[in-house]
N, C-alpha and C positions, 0 to 999 in steps of 0.2 A: 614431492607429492604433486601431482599434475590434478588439476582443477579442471571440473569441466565444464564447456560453452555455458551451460543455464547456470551453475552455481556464478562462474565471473558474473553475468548478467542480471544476478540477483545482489551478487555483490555488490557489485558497482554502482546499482540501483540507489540500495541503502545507505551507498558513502555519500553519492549525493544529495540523496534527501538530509542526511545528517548534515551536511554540506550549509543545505540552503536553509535548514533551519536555523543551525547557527547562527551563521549569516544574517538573517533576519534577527535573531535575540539580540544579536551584538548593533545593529543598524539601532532596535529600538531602545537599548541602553544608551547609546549613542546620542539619541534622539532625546531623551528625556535628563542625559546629564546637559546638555546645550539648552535646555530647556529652563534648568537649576541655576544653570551659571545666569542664564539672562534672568533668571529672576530678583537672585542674590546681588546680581553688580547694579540692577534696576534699583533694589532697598538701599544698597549700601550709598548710591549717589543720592536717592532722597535723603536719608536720614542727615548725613553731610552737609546737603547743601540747609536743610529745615536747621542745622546746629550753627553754620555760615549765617542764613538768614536771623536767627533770633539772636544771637549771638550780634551781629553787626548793630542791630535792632536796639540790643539790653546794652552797649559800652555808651553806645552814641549817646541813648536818653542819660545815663551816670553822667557822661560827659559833659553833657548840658549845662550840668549847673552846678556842678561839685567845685566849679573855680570860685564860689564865690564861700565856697564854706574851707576851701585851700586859705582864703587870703585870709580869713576869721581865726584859723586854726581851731575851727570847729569838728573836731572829730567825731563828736556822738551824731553829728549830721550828717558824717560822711560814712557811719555804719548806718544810717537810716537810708540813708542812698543805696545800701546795696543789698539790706534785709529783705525788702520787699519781692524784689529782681530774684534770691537766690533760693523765698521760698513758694514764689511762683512756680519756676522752673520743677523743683522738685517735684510736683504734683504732675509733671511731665515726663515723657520718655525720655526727657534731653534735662536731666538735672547738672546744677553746675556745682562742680568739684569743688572750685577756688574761685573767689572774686578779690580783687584786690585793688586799692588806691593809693596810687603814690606821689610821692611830689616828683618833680622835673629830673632829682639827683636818683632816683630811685627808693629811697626810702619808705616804707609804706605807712602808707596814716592810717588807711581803714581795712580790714578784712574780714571775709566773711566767716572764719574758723574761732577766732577769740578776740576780744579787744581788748589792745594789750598800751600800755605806755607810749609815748611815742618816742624816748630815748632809747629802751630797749627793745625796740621793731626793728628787723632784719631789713639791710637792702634789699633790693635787686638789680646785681650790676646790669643785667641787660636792656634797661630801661634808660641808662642814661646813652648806651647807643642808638637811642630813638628818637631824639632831638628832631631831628627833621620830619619825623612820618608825620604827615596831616591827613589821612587817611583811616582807616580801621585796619589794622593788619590780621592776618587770618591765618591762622599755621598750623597743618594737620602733626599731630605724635603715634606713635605706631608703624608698625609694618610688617610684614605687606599690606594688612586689615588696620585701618585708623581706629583707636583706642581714646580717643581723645581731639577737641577741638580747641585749639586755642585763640582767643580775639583781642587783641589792645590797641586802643584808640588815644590817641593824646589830647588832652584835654587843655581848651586855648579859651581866652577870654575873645569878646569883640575884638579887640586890636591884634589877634593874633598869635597873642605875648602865651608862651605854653607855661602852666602850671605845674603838672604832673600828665599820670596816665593812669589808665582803669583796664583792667583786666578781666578778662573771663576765662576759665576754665572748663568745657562742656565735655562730660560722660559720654561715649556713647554703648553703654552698658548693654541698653536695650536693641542695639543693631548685632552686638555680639552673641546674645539670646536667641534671637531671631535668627541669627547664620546660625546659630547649632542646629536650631527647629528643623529650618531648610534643611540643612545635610541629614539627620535625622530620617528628614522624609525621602530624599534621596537614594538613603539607602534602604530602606525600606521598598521603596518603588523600582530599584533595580534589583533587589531579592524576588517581588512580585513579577516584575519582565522574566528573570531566568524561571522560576517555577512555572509560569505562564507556556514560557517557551519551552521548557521540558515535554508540560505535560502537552500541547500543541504538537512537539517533536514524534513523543512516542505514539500519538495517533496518527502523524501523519505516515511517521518510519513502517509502520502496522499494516496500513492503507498500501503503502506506497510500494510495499513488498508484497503483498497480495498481488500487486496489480502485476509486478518484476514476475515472478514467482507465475502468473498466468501467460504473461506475454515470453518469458521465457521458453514456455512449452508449447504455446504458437509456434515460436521460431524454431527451435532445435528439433520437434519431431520431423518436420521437413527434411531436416539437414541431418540428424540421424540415419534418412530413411536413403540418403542419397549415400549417405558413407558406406551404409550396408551394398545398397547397390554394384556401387564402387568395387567395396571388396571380394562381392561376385563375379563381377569382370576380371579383375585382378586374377582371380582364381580358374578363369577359361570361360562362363559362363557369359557370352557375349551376346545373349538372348536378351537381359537384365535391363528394364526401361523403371521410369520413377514417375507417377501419378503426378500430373500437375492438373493442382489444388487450388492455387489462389494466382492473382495475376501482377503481384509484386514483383518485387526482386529476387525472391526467394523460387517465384514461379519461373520467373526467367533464368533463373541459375538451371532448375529442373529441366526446364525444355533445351537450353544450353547442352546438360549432361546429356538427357537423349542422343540429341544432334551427334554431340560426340560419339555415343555409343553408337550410333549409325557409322559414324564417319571410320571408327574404329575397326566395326565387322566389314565395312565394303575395303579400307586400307591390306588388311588382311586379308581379305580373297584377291584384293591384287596383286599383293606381296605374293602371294600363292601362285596366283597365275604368272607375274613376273618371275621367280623361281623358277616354274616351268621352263619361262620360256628362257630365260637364261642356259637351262642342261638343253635347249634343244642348240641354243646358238651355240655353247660348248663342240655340243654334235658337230657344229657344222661347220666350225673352225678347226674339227679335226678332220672333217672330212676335206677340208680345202686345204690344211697342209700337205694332205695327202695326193693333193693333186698337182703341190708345186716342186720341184726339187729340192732335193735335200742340202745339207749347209758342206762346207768344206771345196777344195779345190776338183775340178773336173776335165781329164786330159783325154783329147782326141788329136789326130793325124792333124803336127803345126800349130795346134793355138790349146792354150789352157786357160777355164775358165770358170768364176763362181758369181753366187749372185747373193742377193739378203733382201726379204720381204718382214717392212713390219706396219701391222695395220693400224687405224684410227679408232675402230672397234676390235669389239668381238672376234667380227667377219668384214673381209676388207671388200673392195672391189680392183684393188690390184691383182695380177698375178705375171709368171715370165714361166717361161718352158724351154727347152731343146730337144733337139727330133736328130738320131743322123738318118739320113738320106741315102738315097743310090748313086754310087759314084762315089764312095768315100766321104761324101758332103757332111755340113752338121748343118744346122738349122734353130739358131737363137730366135725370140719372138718374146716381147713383153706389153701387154696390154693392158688398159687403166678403162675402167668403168664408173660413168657417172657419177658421183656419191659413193656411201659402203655404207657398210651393213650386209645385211641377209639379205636384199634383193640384189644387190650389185656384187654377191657371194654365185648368187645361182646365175648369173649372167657369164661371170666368169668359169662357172662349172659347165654350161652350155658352152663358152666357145673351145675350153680345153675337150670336153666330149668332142667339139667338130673335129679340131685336129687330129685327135688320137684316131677319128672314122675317116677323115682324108687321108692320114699316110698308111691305114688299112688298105683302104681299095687303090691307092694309089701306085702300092707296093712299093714304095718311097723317091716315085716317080713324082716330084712336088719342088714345082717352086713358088715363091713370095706373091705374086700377083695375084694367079687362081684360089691360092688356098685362100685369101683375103675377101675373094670376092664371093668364095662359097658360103665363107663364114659372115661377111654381111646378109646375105639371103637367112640364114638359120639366126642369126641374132636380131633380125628384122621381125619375123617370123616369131621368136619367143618374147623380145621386150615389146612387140608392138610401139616402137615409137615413143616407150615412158624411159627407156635405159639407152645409154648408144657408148659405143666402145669406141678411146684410139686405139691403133692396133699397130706395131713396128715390128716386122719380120726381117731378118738377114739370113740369106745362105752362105759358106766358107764354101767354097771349090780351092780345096789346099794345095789341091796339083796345081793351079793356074792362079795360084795368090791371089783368088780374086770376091770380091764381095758383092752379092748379087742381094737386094733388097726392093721394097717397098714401105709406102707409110701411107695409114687411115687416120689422119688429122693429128697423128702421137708426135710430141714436141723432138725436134731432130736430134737422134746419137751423136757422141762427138766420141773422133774419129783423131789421135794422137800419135805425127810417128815425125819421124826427125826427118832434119830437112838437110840440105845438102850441105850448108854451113856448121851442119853438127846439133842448130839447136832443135830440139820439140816445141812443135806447134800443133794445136788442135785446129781440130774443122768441124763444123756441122755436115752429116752424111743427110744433104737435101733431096725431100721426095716430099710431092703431095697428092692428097685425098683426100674424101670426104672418112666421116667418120662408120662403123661400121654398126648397120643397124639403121643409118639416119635413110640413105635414098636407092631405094631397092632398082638391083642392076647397076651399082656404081662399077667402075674398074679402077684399076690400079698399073698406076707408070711402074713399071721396069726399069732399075739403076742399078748402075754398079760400078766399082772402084777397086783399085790396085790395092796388096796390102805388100807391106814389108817387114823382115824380123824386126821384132821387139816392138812393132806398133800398138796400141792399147785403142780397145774399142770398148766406148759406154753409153750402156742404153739405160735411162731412166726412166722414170715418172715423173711428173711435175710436183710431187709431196716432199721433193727435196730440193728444188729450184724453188718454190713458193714456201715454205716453211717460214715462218716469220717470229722475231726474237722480241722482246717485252717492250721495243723501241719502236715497233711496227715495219721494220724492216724486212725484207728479204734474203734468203742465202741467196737467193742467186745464181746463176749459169755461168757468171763470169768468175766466180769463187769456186763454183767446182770446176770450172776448167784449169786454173791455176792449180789444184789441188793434184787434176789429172797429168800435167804437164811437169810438175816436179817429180810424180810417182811414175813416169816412164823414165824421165831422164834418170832415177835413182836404179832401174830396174826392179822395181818392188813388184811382188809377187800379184797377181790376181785377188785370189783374199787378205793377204793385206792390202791392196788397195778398196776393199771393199769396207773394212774394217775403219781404216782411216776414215775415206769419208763418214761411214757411217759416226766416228768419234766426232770429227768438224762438225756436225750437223746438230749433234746433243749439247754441246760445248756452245754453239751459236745460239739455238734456242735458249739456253740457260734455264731449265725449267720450263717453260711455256708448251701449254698445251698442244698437241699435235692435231692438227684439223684435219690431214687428209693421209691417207695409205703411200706407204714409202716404200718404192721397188727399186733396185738395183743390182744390174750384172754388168760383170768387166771381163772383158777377156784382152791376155796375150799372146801374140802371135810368133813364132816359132822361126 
């Protein structure tokens, strides 16, 4: 069974008050048996010390002067010695049990019970262990509660010389009475605290739930009303606000929930609007693979060749192309734009448009310098200065083994072919220029180089030279040139070499994010 908010809250209410009322009954029990006790141990040391005092008081005077009625063997004097003493007392709360007189061996001469013979009077051995006391000796009987007070004093003439001893025996009857009274009242006065505190309790348990019972339905109508809301929302009804009412906590939970629900309906229209714009960048990553070539190997007249583009986003700003030419020629070109994304997608779709409208009109009358410097004009023209391209073109002349190129600021191809002692060696294929887009009217130097069978040419991007691994490291240029130089001397095909790197490159990163668009094309030569 599940309990709800106001019932805990009135619950809980009432365990407390029951709590603290206890709590309180038991405090003043407490309170008034410590009360009892100091009263009791207060009577119990007067009566004591008043039975000590009279007592010390009643042997001493016997004392006095019973030695003279010892040496007479005067007995009837020495029960007048003690008649007087035992029915005073009685007329008191401290009456005396036994009085007794005896000579120095113990034997008693006078007592206050019977007067009997003095042949047939009982000892009392412990009197002859008294020899020395010159004191009143005082010795409570009983216990825990003393029942009794005992007093003997030895009885010594002038010279010291002991006679006997006199005895007292005092009741304390009446302290025993009195501790009943006491506890008596005790209990009584704590049946009085608990009925007391009962009926205190159920007034106050009464009051106290009224009040639980009110302040409950303060608190939970708020909070009922925010749940309903809640479940509105939950339900699509993302219109659903909560009246705020008071300026607690309760209020600021409410304006909190608003908040939310604002926060919720605007997340929402941008999740919507993000979506959107997601199917358009879809669009538009399939409109740019459609402008880059397609995957697998590619053979023209002496050199075969493939390349592998993968972006940072969506939409990259990488892209690489081939063109053949007049004259048998081909015409490789891979270009890297600013950043990626969607603008650095349409940058790259403007310069692949230039191309395809250059070797239109050009009838594929085109080489590396012009086309470069047309397409800075038109990429000048479209990014205005907020985007700028490198840009690295090669022409193949397979009749004349020769590679005719230029470069717009793109980090230099390297260029692998064996050397005369057998081994592979790479080179940077060096050209420079400004970037394309940056300084309207740039030109472009004209290079070119020898090629020979089985040499390997690779054009990158910088997203696989900068790539960086969870150490902050770099792959590096010098890693993929080794990479390049084993895969010529192996004879490894184009797209496996394309492949491979691409493996080195995922294998280095080890998981780590890729920051920037990765192009690569390889070609072998024939």
């Amino acid at each position: 069974m599940t309990l709800s908010l106001r019932a805990k809250i009135i619950g809980a209410s009432a365990l407390l008050l029951i709590f603290l009322v206890s709590l309180y009954a038991v405090f003043q029990v407490r309170m008034a048996t410590q009360d009892l006790e100091r009263q009791t141990e207060r009577l119990r040391t007067l009566r004591v010390e008043a039975a000590q005092a009279q007592g010390t008081q009643a042997v001493l005077a016997v004392a006095s002067s019973s030695h003279f009625w010892i040496a007479d063997n005067d007995f009837t004097a020495l029960d007048g010695q003690l008649k007087p003493v035992v029915e005073e007392a009685r007329a008191t709360d401290l009456p005396i049990a036994e009085a007794l007189i005896t000579d120095h061996e113990g034997e008693v001469l006078a007592s206050s019970r019977a007067r009997q013979d003095r042949p047939t009077v009982p000892r009392v051995p412990e009197f002859a262990q008294l020899k020395e006391l010159t004191r009143p000796q005082i010795v409570m009987e009983g216990a825990p509660l003393p029942t009794r007070v005992r007093v003997v004093a030895p009885i010594r003439d002038d010279t010291g010389r002991l006679w006997g001893f006199t005895r007292f025996i005092y009741e304390l009857e009446g302290l025993r009475k009195d501790l009943e009274e006491i506890e008596a009242e005790a209990v009584a006065r704590r049946a009085a605290i608990w009925q007391r505190a009962g009926l205190i309790g159920l007034l106050v348990v009464a009051l106290g739930v009224l009040v639980a019972v009110l302040q409950a339905l303060a608190i939970t109508r708020p909070i009922v009303a925010l749940s309903r809301s809640a479940n509105r929302i939950a339900e699509g009804d993302l219109s659903t606000r909560v009246a705020v009412a008071t300026r607690d906590e309760i209020g600021t939970l409410a304006s909190n929930f608003n908040h939310m629900a604002d926060r919720i309906e605007g997340l929402l229209a941008e999740t919507a609007a993000k979506m959107a714009l997601e199917k358009e960048l879809e669009v538009a990553r399939i409109i740019q693979e459609t402008l880059l070539p397609g995957q697998g190997v590619v053979e023209r007249p002496g050199v075969r060749f493939a390349g592998a583009f993968r972006s940072a986003s969506t939409c990259g700003g990488d892209f690489w192309t081939h063109a053949d030419l007049a004259g048998g020629r081909l015409m490789l070109a891979v270009g890297d734009v600013t950043g990626h994304g969607v603008p650095s997608a349409m940058i790259t779709a403007a310069c692949r448009s230039g191309i395809d409208t250059l070797l239109s009109v050009s009838d594929g009358q085109l080489d590396a310098p012009r086309m470069m410097a047309e397409l800075n004009t038109t990429i000048h023209s479209a990014a205005q200065r907020r985007f700028f391209m490198t840009f690295f073109a090669v022409v193949l002349d397979a009749s004349r083994r020769r590679l005719h190129f230029a470069n717009a600021g793109h980090n230099f191809p390297i260029l692998v072919r064996r050397q005369p002692s057998g081994r592979w060696k790479s080179r940077g294929l060096v050209a420079r220029g400004s970037r394309l887009g940056d300084v309207l009217g740039s030109t472009y130097e004209p290079k070119s180089v020898e090629v020979g069978p089985g040499d390997l040419l690779c054009l990158y991007t910088d997203g696989i030279t900068e790539y960086r691994n969870a150490e902050g490291q770099e792959f590096g240029e010098r890693r993929l040139r080794r990479l390049l130089e084993r895969a010529a001397s192996g004879g490894v095909a184009p797209d496996d070499v394309v492949a491979q790197v691409m493996a080195e490159v995922e294998a280095f990163a080890a998981g780590e994010v890729q920051e920037d668009d990765i192009t690569l094309v390889v070609a072998r030569f024939a």
